[in-house]
C-alpha positions as CSV (number, residue, x, y, z in Angstrom):
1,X,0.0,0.0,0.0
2,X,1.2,3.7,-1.0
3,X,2.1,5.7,1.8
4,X,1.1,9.7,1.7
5,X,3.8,11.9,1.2
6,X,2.1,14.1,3.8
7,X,1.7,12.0,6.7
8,X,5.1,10.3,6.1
9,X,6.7,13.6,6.4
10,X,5.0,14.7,9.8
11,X,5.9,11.2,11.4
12,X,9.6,12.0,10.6
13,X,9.1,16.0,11.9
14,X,7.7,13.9,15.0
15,X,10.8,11.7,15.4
16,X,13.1,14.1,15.4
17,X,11.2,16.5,17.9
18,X,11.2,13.3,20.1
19,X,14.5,12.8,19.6
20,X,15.2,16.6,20.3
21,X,13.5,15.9,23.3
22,X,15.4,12.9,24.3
23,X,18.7,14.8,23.9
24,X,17.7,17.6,26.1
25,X,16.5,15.5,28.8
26,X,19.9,13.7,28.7
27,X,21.8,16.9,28.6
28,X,20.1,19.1,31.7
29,X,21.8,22.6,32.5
30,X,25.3,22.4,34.0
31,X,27.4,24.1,36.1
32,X,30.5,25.5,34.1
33,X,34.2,26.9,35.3
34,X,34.7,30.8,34.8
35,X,38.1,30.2,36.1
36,X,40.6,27.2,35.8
37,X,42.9,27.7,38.7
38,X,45.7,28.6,36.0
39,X,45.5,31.3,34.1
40,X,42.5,34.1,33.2
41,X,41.2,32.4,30.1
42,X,37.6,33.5,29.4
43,X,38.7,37.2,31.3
44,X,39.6,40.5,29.4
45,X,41.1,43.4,31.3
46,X,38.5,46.3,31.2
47,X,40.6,49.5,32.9
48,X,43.5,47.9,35.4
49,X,46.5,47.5,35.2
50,X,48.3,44.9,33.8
51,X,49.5,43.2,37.3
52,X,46.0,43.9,39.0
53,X,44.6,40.5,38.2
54,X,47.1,37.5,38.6
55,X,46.9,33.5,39.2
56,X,48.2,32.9,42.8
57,X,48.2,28.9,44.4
58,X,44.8,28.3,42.7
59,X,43.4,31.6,43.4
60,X,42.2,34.5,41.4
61,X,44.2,37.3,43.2
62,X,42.9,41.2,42.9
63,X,45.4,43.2,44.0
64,X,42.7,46.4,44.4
65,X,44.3,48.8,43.0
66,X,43.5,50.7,40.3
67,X,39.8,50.9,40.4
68,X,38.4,49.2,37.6
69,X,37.1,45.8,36.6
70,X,38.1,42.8,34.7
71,X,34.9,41.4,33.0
72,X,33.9,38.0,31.3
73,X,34.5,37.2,27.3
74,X,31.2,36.6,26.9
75,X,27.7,38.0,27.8
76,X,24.9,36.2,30.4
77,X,21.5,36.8,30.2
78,X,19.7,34.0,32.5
79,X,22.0,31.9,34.4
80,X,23.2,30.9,38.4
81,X,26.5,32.7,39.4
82,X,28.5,30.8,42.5
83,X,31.2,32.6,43.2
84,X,33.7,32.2,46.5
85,X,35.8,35.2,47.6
86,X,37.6,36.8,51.0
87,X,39.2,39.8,51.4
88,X,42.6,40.3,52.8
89,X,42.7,43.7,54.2
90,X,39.8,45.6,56.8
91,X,37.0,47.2,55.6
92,X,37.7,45.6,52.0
93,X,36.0,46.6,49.2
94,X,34.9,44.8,46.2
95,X,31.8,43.2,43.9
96,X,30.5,41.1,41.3
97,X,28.7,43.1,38.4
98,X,26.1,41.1,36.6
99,X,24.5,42.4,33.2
100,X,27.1,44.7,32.7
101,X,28.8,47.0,29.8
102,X,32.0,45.1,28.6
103,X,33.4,49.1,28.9
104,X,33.8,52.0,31.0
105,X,32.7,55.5,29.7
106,X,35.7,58.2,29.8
107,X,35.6,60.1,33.2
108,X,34.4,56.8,35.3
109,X,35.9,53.7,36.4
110,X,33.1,51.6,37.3
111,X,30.9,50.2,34.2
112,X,27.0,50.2,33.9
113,X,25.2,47.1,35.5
114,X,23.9,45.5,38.3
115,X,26.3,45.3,41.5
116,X,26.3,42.6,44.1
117,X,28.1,44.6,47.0
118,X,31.1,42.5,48.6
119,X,32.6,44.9,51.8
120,X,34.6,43.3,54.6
121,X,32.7,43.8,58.0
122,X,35.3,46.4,59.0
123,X,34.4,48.8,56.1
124,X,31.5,50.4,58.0
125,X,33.9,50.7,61.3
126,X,36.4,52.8,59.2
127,X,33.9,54.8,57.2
128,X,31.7,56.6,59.7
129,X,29.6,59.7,59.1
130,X,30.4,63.2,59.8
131,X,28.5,62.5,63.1
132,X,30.6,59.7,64.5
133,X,27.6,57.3,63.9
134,X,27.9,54.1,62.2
135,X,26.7,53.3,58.7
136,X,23.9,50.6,58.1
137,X,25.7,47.0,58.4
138,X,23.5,46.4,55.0
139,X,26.3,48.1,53.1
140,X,28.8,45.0,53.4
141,X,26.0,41.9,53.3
142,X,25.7,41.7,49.5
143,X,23.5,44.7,48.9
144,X,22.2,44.9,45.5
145,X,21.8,48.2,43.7
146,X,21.6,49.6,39.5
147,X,25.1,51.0,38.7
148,X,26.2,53.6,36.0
149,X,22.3,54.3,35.2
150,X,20.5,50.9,35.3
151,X,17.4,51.4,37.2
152,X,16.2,48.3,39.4
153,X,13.3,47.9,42.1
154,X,14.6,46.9,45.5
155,X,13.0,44.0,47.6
156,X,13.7,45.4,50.6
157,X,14.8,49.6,50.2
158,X,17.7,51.4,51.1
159,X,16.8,54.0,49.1
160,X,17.1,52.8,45.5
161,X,19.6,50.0,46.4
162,X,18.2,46.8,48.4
163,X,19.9,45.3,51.5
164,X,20.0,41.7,53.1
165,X,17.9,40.9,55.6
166,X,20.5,39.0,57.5
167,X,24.1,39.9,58.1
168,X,25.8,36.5,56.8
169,X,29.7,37.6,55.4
170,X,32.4,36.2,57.0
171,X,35.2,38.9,58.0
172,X,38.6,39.2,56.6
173,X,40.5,36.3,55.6
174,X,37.5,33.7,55.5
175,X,36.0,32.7,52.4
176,X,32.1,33.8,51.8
177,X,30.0,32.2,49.4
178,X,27.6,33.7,47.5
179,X,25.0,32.2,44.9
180,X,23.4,34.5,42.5
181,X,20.0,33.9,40.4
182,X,20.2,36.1,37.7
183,X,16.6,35.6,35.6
184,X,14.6,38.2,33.3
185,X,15.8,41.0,35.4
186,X,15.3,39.5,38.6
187,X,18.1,39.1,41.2
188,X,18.2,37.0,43.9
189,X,21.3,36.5,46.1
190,X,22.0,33.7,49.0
191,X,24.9,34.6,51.1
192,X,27.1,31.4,53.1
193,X,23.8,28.8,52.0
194,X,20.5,31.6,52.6
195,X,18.5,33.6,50.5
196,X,19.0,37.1,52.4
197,X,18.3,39.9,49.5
198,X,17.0,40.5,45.8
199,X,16.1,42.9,43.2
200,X,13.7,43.2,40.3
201,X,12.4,44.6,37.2
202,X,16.4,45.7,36.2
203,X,16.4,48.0,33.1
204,X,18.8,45.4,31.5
205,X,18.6,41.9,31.7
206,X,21.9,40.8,29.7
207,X,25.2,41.6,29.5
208,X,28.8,40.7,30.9
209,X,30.1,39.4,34.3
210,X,32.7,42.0,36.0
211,X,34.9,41.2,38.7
212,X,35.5,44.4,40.7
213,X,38.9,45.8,42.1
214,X,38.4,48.8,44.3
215,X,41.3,49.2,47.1
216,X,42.4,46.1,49.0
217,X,43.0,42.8,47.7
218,X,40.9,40.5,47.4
219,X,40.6,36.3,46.6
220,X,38.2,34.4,44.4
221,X,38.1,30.9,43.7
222,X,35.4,28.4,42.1
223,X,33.2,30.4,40.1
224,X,30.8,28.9,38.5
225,X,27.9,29.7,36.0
226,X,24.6,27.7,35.0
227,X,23.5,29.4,32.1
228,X,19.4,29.0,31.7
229,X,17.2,29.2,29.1
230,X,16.7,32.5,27.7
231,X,13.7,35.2,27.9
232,X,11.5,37.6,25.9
233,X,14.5,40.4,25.9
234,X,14.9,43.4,23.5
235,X,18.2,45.1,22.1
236,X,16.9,48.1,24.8
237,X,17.4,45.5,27.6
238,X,20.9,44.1,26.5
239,X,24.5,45.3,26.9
240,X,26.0,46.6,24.2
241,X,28.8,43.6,22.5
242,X,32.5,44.6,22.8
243,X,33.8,44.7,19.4
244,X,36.9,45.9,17.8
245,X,38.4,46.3,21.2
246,X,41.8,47.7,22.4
247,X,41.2,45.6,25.6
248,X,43.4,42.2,26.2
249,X,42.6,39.2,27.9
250,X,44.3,39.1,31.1
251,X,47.3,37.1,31.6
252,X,47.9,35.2,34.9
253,X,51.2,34.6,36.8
């Protein structure tokens, strides 16, 4: 008997979207390394100097100074950041930038994006107000807050930035761990194994990954990214792609 054309042509469209399926449910998101304990493959040097970022026993070592940032080769949009890190020196200073430029405009030296706050517990200690009265502790628990002009709404309001709920950082020399769920311009951040803090409706919802070097050194070690599926999100909402750029991956030591 003759087969129709037709039907033997939406049985084969069915296999394969089957198969498709099959694939994909063998092959579930996975964490990937964003730094091999080596070198700073996958990292280009945004506005530091050459020796700011190095490779040191396993660690990626920020030396703090100059202010700038190092940020990833490639852009995220939806993903899960882990990221480990300790600072070395009181009232530290340093951060994670998610949905970032890939550049700095002239005059700054802090990009455009969405920062995830890492102070050492000292930091408020050695920065008091004019008054002699403390700032808020929420400054060095992974506050989250638009940089450069990306506008954000804050889960829990410090003005326009949003502060944890919990003090959870370690102090200096002990590692911290923070896990970051980056999706459709939602943030939500768990600090040492709790969700304490998060952010919504962010202006831009893909972009790069900056490291941050502002002062003191400071350690990172096993970061990690889960990239997710992706969303509904326009050429308004996404970083602007590095091209033709001056900038040089980074080179460890």
């Amino acid at each position: 008997m003759r087969r129709n054309p037709w039907v033997v042509s939406l049985c084969a469209i069915g296999t394969l979207f089957l198969l498709a399926l099959s694939v994909q449910a063998e092959q579930p998101h996975q964490f990937q390394s964003l730094f091999n304990g080596k070198d700073l493959a996958g990292w280009v040097n945004v506005n530091t100097d050459k020796d700011t970022w190095s490779v040191r026993d396993g660690l990626l070592v920020c030396s703090g100074h100059p202010i700038g940032v190092m940020r990833s080769e490639k852009q995220y949009e939806n993903f899960i950041l882990h990221i480990e890190w300790r600072h070395m020196e009181p009232g530290g200073n340093s951060g994670v930038f998610v949905w970032s430029e890939g550049t700095v405009p002239e005059g700054k030296r802090l990009p455009c994006g969405m920062e995830v706050q890492m102070l050492e517990l000292e930091w408020v200690r050695l920065h008091k107000h004019k008054d002699g009265t403390l700032p808020p502790i929420a400054y060095v628990h992974g506050e989250l807050f638009g940089a450069g002009g990306l506008q954000a709404e804050p889960d829990n309001p410090r003005g326009r930035r949003s502060k944890s709920l919990e003090n959870r950082c370690k102090g200096k020399g002990q590692w911290n761990v923070y896990d970051v769920v980056c999706v459709d311009g939602t943030v939500k951040l768990a600090i040492n194994g709790k969700f304490v803090n998060g952010i919504r409706k962010a202006s831009v919802k893909k972009g790069y990954l900056c490291l941050e070097s502002e002062g003191a050194e400071v350690h990172f070690r096993n970061i990690q990214i889960m990239e997710l599926p992706p969303g509904i999100t326009g050429p308004e909402q996404t970083a602007q792609v590095v091209k033709d750029s001056k900038e040089t991956p980074s080179k460890g030591k």
